[in-house]
N, C-alpha and C positions, 0 to 999 in steps of 0.2 A: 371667437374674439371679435368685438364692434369695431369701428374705428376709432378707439382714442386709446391714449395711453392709459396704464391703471392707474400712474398718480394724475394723467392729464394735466400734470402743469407743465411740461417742457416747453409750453408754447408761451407759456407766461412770465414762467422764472427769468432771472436776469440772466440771458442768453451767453454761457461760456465765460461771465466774469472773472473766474478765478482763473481761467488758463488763458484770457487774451492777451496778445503780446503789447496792450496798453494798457492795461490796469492790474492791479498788482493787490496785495493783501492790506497795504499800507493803506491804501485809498480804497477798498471794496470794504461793503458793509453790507450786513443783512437787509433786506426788506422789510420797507418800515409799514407798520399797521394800513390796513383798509376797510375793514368793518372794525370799526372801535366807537360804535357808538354806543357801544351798551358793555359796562364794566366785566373786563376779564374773558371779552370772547375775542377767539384767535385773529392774529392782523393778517393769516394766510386763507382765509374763506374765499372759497373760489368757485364759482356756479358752472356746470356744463351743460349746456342750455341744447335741447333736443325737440327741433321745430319740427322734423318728419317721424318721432319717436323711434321704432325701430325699422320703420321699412326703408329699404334700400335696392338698387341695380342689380347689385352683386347679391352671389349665394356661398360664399367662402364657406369653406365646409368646418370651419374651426369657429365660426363665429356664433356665438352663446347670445348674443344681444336679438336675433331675430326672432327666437324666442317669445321677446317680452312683450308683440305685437297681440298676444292671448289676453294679457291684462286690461284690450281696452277692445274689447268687442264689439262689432259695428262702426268702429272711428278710421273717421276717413285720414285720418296722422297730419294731418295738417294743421299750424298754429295758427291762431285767428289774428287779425291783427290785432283785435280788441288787448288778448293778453301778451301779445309782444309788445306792446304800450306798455302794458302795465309790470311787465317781466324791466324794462329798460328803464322806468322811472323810480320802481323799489331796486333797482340795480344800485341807481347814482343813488336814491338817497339812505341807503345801507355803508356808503364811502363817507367818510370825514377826509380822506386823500384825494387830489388831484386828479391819478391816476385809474383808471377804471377800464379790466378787461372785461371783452365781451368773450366767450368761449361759445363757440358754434360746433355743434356735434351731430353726430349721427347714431344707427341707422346713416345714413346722406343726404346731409345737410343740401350739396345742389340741385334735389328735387325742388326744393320750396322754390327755384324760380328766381331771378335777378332781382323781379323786381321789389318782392320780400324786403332783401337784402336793404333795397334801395330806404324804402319806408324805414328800415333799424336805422339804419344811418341819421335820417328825418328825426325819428326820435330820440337818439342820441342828439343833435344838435337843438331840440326842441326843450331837452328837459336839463341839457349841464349846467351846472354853476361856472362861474369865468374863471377860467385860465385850467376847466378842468380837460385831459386827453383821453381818449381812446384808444385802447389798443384791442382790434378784433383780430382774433381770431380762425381757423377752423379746420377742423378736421377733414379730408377728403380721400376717398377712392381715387379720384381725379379723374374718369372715364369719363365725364361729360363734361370736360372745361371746355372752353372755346377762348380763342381772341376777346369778345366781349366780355368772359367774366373775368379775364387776366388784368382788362384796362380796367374794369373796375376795382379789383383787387390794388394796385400797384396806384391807383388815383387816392383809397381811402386806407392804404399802409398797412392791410392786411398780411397778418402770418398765416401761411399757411404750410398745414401737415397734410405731406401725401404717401401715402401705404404703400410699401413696395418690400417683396419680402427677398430680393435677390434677385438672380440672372434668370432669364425665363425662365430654363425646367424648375428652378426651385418655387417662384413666383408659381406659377400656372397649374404647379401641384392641389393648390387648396381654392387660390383666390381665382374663379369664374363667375361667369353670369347666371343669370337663371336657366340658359338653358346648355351648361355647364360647358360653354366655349370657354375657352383663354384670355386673359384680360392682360398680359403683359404689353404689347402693342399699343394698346388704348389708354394703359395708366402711364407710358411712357411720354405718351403725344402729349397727353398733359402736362408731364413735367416738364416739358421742352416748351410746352407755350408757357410756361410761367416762367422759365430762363429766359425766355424770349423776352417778352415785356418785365422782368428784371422785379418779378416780385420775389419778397423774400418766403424762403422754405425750408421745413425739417423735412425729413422722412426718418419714416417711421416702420419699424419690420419684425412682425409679428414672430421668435424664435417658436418654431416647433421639432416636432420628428424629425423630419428630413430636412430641414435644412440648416438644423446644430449640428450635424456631422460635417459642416461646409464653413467655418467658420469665416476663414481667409475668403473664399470664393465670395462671399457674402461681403464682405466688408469691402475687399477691392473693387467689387464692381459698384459698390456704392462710392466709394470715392470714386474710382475712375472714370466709368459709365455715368453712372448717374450724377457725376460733378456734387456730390453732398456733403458741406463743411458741419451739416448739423443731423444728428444720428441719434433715433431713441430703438434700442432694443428690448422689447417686451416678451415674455415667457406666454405661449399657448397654455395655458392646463382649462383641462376639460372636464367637469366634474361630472361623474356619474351615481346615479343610485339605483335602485334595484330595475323601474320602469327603463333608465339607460339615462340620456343627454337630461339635466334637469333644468325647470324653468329659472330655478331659484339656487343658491350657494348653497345644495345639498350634495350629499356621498362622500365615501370616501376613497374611493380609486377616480382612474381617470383615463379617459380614452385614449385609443392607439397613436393621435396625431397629437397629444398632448408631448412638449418635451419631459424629458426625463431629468430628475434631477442633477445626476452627474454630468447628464450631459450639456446644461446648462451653464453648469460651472466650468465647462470645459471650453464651452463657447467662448463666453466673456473673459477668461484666463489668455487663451490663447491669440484672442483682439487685443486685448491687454499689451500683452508683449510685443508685437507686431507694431501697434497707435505709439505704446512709449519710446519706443525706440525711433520712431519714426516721423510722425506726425503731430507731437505736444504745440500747438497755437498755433496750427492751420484745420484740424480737424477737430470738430466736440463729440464728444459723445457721453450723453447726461448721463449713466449710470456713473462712469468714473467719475465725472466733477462731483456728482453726491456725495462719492464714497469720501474723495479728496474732503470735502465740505467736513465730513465725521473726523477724518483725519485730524481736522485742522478742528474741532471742538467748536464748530460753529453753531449757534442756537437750530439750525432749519441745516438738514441737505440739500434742499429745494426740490425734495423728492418725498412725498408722502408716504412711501412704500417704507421709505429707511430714516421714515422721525421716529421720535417716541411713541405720541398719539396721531393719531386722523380725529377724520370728519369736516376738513378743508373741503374737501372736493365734492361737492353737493350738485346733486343732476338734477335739471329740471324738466318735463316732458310737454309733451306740444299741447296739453289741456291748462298749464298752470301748475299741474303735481309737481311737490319738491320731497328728493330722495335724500337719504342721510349721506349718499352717494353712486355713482355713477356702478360701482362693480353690484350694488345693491338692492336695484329696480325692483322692490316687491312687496307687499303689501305691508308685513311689522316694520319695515325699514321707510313707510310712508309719514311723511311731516306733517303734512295737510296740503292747499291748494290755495296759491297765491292771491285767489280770488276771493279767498273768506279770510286769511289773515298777513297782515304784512309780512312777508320774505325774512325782516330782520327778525320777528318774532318766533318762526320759524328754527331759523337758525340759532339764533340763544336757545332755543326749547333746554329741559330737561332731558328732553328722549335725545337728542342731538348729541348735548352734552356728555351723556353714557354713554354712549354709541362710538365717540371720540374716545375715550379712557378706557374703553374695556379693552382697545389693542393694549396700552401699557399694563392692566391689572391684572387682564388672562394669561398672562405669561408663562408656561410654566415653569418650573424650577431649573429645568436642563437648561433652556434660555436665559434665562437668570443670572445663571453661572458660567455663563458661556464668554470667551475673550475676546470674541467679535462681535459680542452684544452692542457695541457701540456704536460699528457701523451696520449691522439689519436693524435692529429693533425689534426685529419678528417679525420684519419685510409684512405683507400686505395680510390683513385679518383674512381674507376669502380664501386663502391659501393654506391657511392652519389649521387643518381637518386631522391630521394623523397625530398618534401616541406617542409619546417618547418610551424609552428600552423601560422604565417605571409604572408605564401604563395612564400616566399623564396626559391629558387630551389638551390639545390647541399645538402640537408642532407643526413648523410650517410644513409643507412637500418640497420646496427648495432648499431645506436646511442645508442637504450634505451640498448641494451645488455652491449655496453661496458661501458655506464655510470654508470649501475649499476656495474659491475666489479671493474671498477675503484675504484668507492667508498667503496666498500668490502671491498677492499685489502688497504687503505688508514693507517690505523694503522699498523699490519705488514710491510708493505711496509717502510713508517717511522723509525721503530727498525733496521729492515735490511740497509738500507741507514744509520742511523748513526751507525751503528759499522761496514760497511765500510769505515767510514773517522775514524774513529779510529784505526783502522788498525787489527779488530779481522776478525776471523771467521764469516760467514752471517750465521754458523748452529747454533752458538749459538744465535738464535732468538728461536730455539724449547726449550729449558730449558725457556729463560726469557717468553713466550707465557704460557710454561706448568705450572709456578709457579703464574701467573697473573691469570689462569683461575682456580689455585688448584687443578692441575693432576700431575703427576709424569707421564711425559711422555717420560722420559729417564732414562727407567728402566736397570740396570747394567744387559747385557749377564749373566754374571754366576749368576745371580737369577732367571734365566729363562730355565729351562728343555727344553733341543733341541726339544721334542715331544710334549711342552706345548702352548697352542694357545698362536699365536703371538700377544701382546697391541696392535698393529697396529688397531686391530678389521678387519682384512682382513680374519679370518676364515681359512687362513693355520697354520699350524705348524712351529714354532719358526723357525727350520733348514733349511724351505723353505721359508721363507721370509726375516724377520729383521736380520736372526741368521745367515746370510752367514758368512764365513771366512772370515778372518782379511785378508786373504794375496788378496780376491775376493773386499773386502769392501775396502780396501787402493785402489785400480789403478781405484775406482768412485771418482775422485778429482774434476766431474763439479757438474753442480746444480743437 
């Protein structure tokens, strides 16, 4: 697994809007188009732009994108500035909106160097129209932040995603360096420099083998340890075909560090219940606002995995090359190259177009009929390799995990949806949950001793968990 999410937009969506505790269904509205210059193509197109392609520090043993360093033999992976120009001026002029993200990805993006960085910015300011914004981006391992790239981060209001899969043994399992030391230490330091200079962050934790048997442990140390109000969990699978690990979205099994399907579902089922009871509009974590998004019949989950169609999330590589998508790096899945036709033209294509639709039209019939069709969609095409009990090809490998998810979360999910068309709070679901089940699960602070174990049942102390300060606890306004 590279560093980005498979829908990669968490970094872009509108961060936690439907569970902050200031804004409400009343006043939240979808996102409104950004490529709408050309009739009838999606206002969600979203580029993941990959200046070091796929070289990177680390050598995670899960990750499939290292791979894709085969497809350009001899390339030193470095983007020239010539086509970062020209990547950032068919950026803006693909936007009829104001708004314009930059998505920086990897392989790792911090090789290319600050002062890369510095030049995008340059031509961002070089080529906008007035009163247009930026919002960058980027995906990171974090082992090589420093002080200097934190001030620059937090000066020009980067987001950034830093990969962190849990408490060290679970962390240090998979994700190491090249000469397969441990990297928990080193992705920490980073995080703590970017607390430090107060730039804003996800993290981001790659679910596999070992550490979906750890749900809880995973998540609390993300909230507590890692102080993380914003949380993307993504599913390992590792596809195999005969030769073994493939370059491309072939085979149909999947290696031993890949998660299993149940256990997938069991993962996110059992955060699930833990986050709603607990944490509704101090902690986000996009899977559920998605699913909520489906709940509530909204056009976009703001998750690619659980729309209708894709083809929003389009990768771009350090030569210019544009992909129909980021899980997709391979040659029939190649657009052409920024250098011979415009970006926008690209993206309208024909080949694009398919590419987008065949998630909804491959469907097969089990899917079809299915009562949580609403909220997967058929979750992400690269995942749909196995048969249904018919002998039907394109079921996902996560079916039975997220079916069973689904269904979990079917009741909560309901309370939450309607008292955002009512216009409250979605935290008030943990009182109406704690009075249906007969708990007092919102216990008043001052009856609680700063040194007294926290209700949560998390096993710290009131101070270091639920009991942070009001002035710490107010500026958590997402999920």
């Amino acid at each position: 697994m590279h560093e980005t999410a498979p829908s990669g937009r968490s970094l872009t969506i509108a961060r936690g809007a439907l569970f902050s505790n200031q804004l409400s269904f009343r006043n939240f509205s979808p996102p409104k188009g950004a490529f709408m210059a050309k009739e009838s193509l999606s206002p969600r197109i979203h580029v993941l732009t990959k200046p070091t392609g796929a070289t990177c520090n680390l050598n995670c043993s899960y990750c499939f994108f290292l791979h894709k360093k085969l497809l350009y033999p001899g390339s030193d992976f470095r983007m020239s500035d010539e086509v970062l120009e020209l990547y950032l001026r068919q950026l803006i002029e693909c936007h009829s909106t104001n708004k314009v993200t930059v998505a920086w990805q990897g392989g790792e993006p911090t090789l290319m160097g600050l002062d890369f960085y510095r030049r995008a910015i340059e031509f961002q300011n070089r080529y906008q129209r007035p009163g247009m914004i930026f919002e960058n981006t980027m995906q990171t391992n974090g082992t090589l932040l420093t002080d200097e790239w934190c001030e620059f981060f937090r000066h020009h209001g980067f987001l950034i995603g830093i990969s962190i899969d849990g408490p060290r043994r679970l962390h240090d399992a998979h994700r190491v360096d090249k000469s397969g030391r441990p990297t928990f230490d080193r992705v920490m330091r980073g995080l703590r420099l970017l607390q430090k200079h107060g730039v804003e962050y996800n993290i981001l934790t790659t679910v596999n083998r070992l550490n979906a048997d750890h749900p809880l442990k995973v998540y609390r140390f993300l909230r507590d340890e890692a102080r993380a109000t914003w949380m993307q969990f993504i599913p390992a699978i590792e596809r195999l075909n005969h030769a073994g690990v493939s370059l491309y979205q072939e085979g149909t099994t999947v290696s031993e560090r890949s998660v299993q399907p149940e256990q997938w579902g069991n993962f996110l089922s059992t955060i699930f219940d833990h986050w709603v009871r607990n944490d509704v509009g101090r902690v986000f974590v996009q899977t559920f606002e998605a699913t909520v998004r489906n709940w509530l019949g909204l056009p976009s989950s703001g998750m690619c995995v659980f729309d209708a169609t894709c083809g929003h999330g389009l990768a771009l590589e350090h030569n210019g090359d544009l992909y129909s998508c980021d899980h997709f790096v391979e040659p029939k899945h190649l657009l052409g190259n920024i250098g011979q036709n415009h970006m926008l033209d690209l993206v309208s294509s024909d080949q694009q177009r398919t590419f987008g639709r065949n998630k909804l039209e491959t469907l097969p019939r089990y899917c079809r009929e299915c009562e949580v069709r609403f909220a997967c969609k058929g979750e992400c095409p690269k995942n749909r390799f196995l048969t249904t009990l018919d002998g039907e090809l394109g079921l996902n490998y996560l079916c039975a995990g997220y079916r069973a998810f689904f269904q979990h979360v079917d009741r909560p999910m309901k309370l939450i949806a309607a008292l955002l068309r009512r216009g409250y709070s979605p935290a008030q679901v943990m009182p109406v949950l704690a009075e249906e089940e007969g708990k007092s699960a919102q216990v008043s602070a001052k009856k609680i001793g700063r040194n007294d174990p926290c209700p949560c049942g998390s096993g710290r102390k009131f101070k270091k968990c639920h009991g942070w300060e009001e002035t710490t606890a107010a500026r958590r306004t997402s999920l």
